[in-house]
C-alpha positions in Angstrom: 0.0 0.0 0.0 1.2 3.5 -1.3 1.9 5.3 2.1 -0.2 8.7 2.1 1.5 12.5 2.1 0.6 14.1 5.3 0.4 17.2 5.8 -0.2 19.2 9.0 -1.1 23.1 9.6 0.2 24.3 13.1 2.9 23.2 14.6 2.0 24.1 18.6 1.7 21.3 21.4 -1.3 19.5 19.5 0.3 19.5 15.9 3.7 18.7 17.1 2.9 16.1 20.6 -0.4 14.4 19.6 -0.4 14.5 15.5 3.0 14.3 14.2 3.6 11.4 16.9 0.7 9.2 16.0 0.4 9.8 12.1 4.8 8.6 12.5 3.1 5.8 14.3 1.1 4.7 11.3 2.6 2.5 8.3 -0.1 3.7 6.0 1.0 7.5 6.5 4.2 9.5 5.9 4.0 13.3 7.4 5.8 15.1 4.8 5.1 18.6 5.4 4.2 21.8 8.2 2.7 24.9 7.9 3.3 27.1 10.0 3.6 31.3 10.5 6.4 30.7 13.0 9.5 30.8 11.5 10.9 29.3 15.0 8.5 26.2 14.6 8.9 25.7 10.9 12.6 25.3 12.0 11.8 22.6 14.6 9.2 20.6 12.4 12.5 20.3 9.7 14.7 19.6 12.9 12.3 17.0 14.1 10.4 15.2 11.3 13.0 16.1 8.6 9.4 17.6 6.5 9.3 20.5 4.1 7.9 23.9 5.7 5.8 25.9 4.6 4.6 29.7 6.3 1.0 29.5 4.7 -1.8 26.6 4.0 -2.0 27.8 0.5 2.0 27.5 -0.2 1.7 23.5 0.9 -1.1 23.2 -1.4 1.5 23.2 -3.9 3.2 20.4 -2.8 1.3 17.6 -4.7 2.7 15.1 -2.3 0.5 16.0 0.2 -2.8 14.2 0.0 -4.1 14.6 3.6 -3.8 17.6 5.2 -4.5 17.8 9.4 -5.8 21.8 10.5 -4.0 21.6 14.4 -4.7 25.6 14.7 -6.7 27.6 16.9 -10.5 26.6 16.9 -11.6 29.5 15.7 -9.3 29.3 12.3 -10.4 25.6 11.6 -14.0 25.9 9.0 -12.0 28.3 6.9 -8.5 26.1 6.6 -10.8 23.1 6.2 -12.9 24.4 3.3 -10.3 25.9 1.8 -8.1 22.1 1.4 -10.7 20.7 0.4 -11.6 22.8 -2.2 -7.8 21.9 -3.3 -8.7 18.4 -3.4 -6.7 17.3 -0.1 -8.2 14.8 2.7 -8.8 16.5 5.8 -8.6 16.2 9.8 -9.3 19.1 12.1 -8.3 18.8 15.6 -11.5 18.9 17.9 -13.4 21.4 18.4 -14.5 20.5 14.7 -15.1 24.5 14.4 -17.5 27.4 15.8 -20.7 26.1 16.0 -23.5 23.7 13.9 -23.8 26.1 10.9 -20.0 26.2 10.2 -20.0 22.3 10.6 -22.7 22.0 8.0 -20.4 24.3 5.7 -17.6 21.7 6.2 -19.7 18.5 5.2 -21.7 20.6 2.4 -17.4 21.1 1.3 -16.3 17.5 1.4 -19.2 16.3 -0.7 -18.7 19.2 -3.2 -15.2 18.3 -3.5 -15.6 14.2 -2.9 -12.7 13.9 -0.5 -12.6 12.7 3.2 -13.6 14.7 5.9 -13.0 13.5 9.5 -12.7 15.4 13.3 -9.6 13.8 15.9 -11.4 12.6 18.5 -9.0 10.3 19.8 -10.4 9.9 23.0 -13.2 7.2 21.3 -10.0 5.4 22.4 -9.6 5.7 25.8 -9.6 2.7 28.0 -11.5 4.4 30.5 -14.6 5.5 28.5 -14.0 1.7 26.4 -14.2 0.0 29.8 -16.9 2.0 30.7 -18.6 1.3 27.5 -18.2 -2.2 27.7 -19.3 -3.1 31.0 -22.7 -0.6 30.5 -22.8 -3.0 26.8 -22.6 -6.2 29.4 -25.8 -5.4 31.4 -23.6 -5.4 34.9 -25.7 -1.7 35.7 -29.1 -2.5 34.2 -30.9 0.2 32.6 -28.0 3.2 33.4 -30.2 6.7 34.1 -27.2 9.1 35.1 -23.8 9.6 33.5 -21.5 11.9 35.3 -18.1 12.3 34.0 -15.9 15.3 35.5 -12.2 16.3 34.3 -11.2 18.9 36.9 -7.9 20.6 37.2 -6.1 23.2 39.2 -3.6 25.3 35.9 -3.5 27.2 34.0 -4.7 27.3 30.5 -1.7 27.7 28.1 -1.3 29.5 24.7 -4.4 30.5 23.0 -6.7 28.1 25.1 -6.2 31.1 27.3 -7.7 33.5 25.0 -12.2 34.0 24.1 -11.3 35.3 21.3 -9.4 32.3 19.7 -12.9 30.0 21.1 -10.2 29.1 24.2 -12.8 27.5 26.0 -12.9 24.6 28.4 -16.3 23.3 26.6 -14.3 23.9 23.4 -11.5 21.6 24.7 -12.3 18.5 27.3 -16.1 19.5 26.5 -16.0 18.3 22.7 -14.5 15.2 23.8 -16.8 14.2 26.6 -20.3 15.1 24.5 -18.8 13.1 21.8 -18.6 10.5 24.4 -22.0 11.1 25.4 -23.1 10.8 22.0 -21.8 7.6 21.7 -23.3 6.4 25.2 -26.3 7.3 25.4 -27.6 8.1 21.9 -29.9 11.0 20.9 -29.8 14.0 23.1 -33.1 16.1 23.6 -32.2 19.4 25.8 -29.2 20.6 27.5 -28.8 22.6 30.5 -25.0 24.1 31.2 -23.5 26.6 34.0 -20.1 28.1 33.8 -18.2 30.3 36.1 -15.6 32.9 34.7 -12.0 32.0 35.4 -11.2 33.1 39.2 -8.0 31.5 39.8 -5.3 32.1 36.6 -7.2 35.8 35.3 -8.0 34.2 31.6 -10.6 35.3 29.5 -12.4 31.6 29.1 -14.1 29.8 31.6 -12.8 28.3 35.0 -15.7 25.6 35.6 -18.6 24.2 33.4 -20.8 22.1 34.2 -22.9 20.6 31.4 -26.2 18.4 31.7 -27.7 16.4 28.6 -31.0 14.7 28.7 -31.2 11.7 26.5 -34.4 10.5 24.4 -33.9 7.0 26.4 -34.1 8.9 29.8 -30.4 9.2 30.2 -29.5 12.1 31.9 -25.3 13.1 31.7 -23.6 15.5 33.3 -20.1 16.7 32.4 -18.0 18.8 34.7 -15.2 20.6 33.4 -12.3 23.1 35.5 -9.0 24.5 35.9 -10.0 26.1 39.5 -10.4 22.4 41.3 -7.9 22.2 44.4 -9.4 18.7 44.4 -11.2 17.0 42.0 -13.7 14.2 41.3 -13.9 10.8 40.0 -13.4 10.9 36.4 -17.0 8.6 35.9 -19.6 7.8 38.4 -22.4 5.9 36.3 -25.7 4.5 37.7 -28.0 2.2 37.0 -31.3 0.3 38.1 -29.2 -2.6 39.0 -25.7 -1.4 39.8 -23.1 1.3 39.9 -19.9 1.9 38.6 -17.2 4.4 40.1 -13.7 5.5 37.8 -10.7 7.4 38.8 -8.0 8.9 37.0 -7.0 10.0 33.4 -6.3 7.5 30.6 -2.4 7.4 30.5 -1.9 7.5 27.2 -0.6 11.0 26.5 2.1 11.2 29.6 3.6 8.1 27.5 3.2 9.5 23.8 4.8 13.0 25.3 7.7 10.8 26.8 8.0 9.2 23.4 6.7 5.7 23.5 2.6 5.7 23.7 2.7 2.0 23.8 4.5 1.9 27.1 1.1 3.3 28.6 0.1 1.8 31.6 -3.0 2.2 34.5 -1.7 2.5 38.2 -4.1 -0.6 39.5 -5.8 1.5 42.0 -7.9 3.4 38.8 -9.3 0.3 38.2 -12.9 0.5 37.9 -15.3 -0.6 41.0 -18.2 -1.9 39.6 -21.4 -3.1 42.4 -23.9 -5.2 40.8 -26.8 -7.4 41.7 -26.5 -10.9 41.1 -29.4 -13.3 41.5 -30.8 -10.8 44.3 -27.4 -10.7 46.2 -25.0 -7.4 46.2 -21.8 -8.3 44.4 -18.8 -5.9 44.2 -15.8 -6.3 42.1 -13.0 -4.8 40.3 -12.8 -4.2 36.5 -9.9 -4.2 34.8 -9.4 -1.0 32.6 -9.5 -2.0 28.4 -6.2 -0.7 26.9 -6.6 2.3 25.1 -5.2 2.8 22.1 -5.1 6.6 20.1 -3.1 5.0 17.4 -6.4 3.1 15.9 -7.5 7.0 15.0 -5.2 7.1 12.4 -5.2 3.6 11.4 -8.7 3.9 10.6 -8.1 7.2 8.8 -5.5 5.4 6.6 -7.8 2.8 5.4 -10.5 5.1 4.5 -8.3 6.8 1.9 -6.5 3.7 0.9 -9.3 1.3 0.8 -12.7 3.2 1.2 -13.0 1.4 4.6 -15.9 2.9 6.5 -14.8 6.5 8.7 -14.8 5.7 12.4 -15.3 9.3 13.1 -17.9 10.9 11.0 -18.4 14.3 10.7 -22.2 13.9 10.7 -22.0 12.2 14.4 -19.7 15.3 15.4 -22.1 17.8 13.7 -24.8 16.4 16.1 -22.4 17.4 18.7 -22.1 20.6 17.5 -25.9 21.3 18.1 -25.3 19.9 21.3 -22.8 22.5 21.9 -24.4 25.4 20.1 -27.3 24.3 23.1 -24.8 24.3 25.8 -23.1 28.1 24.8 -26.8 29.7 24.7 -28.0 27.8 27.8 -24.9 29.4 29.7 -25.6 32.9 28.4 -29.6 32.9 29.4 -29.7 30.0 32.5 -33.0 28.2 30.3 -33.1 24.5 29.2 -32.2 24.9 25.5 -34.2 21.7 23.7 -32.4 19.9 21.1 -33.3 19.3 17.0 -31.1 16.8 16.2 
């Protein structure tokens, strides 16, 4: 199989930690090429990948050798770069937040079927071992019928760089927010009304939220509820999940990126006291066990993304389920502006 030309645009922590790393980690890709404004990290992406540079997205258009090309840029700049390689001809991935809202979303996908190229968002979190364990043992029946979700990523830092900055759509609900209504999404299923809070950063003097906390009601009577800060002194389990016949309870992060960031994302491993504790009822008697956590794996993103160009193998992420999490979103924004219940069309 001819290995694909990759090409990525923005070359900051995301672009240089997260996509360079896992598209090197994939036979079926070869990153060949960075755009970047910086001069600084053009010079580094040549230093560290040994790629062509470019200072503009429309300079490595020219390169013909680049037949995917990843947008790792500010949220705010990702509809426009997006459109704009596809209407080249090029593949594209855009780094979650897919962009601004629904209606720029719908602008995308109108784009890729204009153009009849491949359009998919990185949500490599689909590959977390804790959401897949969580996943799996909701899948088994262990909980029953599960009628609350609550998931909660809180922090005490600072956000960094533009995530720091309204203007550049910094937000929280912008960053761990997209990946844990996606996770929703793929939980619980279609999402009728959402209800979200958020308090203005207190602690670092950013212009973006310190805390969110975002509630989605679900068609099957699911009710999830994502909590998201960089204020927390102390923070909460990263799942608590309930059901009419059992409970599960799940702490700490998913490993994975401490490992990639330290060069070797396969050498990821769980400290054994994350493990999952899963209660259940068992022929009428209480039964409490440990779950072991499934391995995550954030290098399946790109495999997948690989085969769909190569072969026509089916998307795993697809911007349609991601524009459905844009409504969501779009929901959760105007329900933090006026306090109301905004209800879903999805």
């Amino acid at each position: 199989m001819e290995r694909i030309g990759v090409g990525i645009v923005g070359y900051g922590y995301a672009g240089r930690k997260f996509h360079a790393y896992l598209i090197g980690q994939e036979p079926g890709l070869r990153l060949c090429a960075v755009a970047s404004r910086d001069a600084g990290r053009r010079a580094q992406a040549e230093a560290d990948r040994g790629v062509r540079a470019y200072a503009t997205l429309d300079a490595m258009l020219q390169d013909e050798t680049v037949r995917l090309v990843v947008i790792a840029t500010p949220h705010d700049t990702h509809a426009d770069l997006a459109i704009r390689a596809m209407e080249a001809g090029r593949h594209v991935v855009v780094d979650k937040i897919m962009c601004l809202n629904a209606d720029e979303a719908a602008r995308m996908i109108a784009a890729r079927d204009r153009c009849g190229v491949l359009l998919s968002v990185f949500h490599n979190r689909r590959w977390d071992g804790d959401f897949l364990t969580v996943r799996q043992v909701v899948s088994q029946g262990l909980l029953g019928s599960v009628y609350r979700y609550e998931c909660a990523i809180l922090r005490h830092r600072a956000p960094r760089g533009w995530r720091a900055e309204a203007s550049h759509a910094g937000s929280i609900l912008f960053d761990w927010g997209a990946h844990l209504i996606d996770q929703a999404l793929l939980l619980c299923g279609r999402p009728e009304s959402v209800l979200c809070d958020a308090v203005p950063d207190r602690a670092w003097g950013t212009s973006v939220e310190g805390y969110v906390c975002c509630r989605i009601r679900f068609s099957g009577g699911a009710l999830y509820e994502a909590v998201i800060g960089h204020m927390a002194q102390i923070g909460k389990p990263r799942w608590h999940v309930l059901g009419d016949r059992g409970a599960l309870l799940k702490e700490g992060l998913d490993p994975q990126e401490a490992a990639m960031v330290a060069g070797d994302i396969g050498a990821a491993v769980e400290s054994p006291e994350n493990r999952a504790r899963v209660v259940t009822d068992v022929g009428g008697l209480r039964a409490e066990m440990r779950v072991e956590t499934l391995k995550g794996d954030w290098r399946a993103y790109y495999r997948n993304v690989a085969e769909a160009v190569s072969e026509g193998g089916e998307l795993a992420v697809k911007p349609e389920q991601v524009l459905v999490a844009m409504r969501v979103m779009d929901g959760a924004m105007r329900s933090a502006r006026t306090g109301e219940v905004v209800r879903l069309k999805t």
